[in-house]
C-alpha positions, 0 to 999 in steps of 0.5 A: 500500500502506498501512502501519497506525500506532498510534493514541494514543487516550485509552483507551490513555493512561488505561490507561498512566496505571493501569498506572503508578499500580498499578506505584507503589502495588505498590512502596510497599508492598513492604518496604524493603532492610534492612542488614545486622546488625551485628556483636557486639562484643568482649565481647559474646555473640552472640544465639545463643550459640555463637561465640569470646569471649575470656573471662577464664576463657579468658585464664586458661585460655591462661596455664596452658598456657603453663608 
């Protein structure tokens, strides 16, 4: 009984090499992972608007309320 083996020939090595080189030309075109954005800083307005800034009309706001 005989048992059939894969041959190696140059059409299945040069079509790996295509497949590779596709695979890699594929990849480097696709765009890179990007950070995160930072966070505002303190004082600073978020782009959108909207969110909690500690202003001085809002410092003076909490004194107020105090008394």
């Amino acid at each position: 009984m005989r048992t059939s083996s894969p041959k190696l020939t140059r059409r299945t090595v040069f079509g790996g090499v295509a497949t590779a080189g596709a695979v890699a030309a594929a990849a480097s075109l696709l765009p890179a992972v990007r950070e995160a954005a930072p966070e505002p800083r303190e004082g600073q307005a978020p782009k959108r608007g909207g969110g909690y800034s500690l202003s001085d009309h809002v410092r003076h706001y909490y004194q107020t309320a105090r008394s």
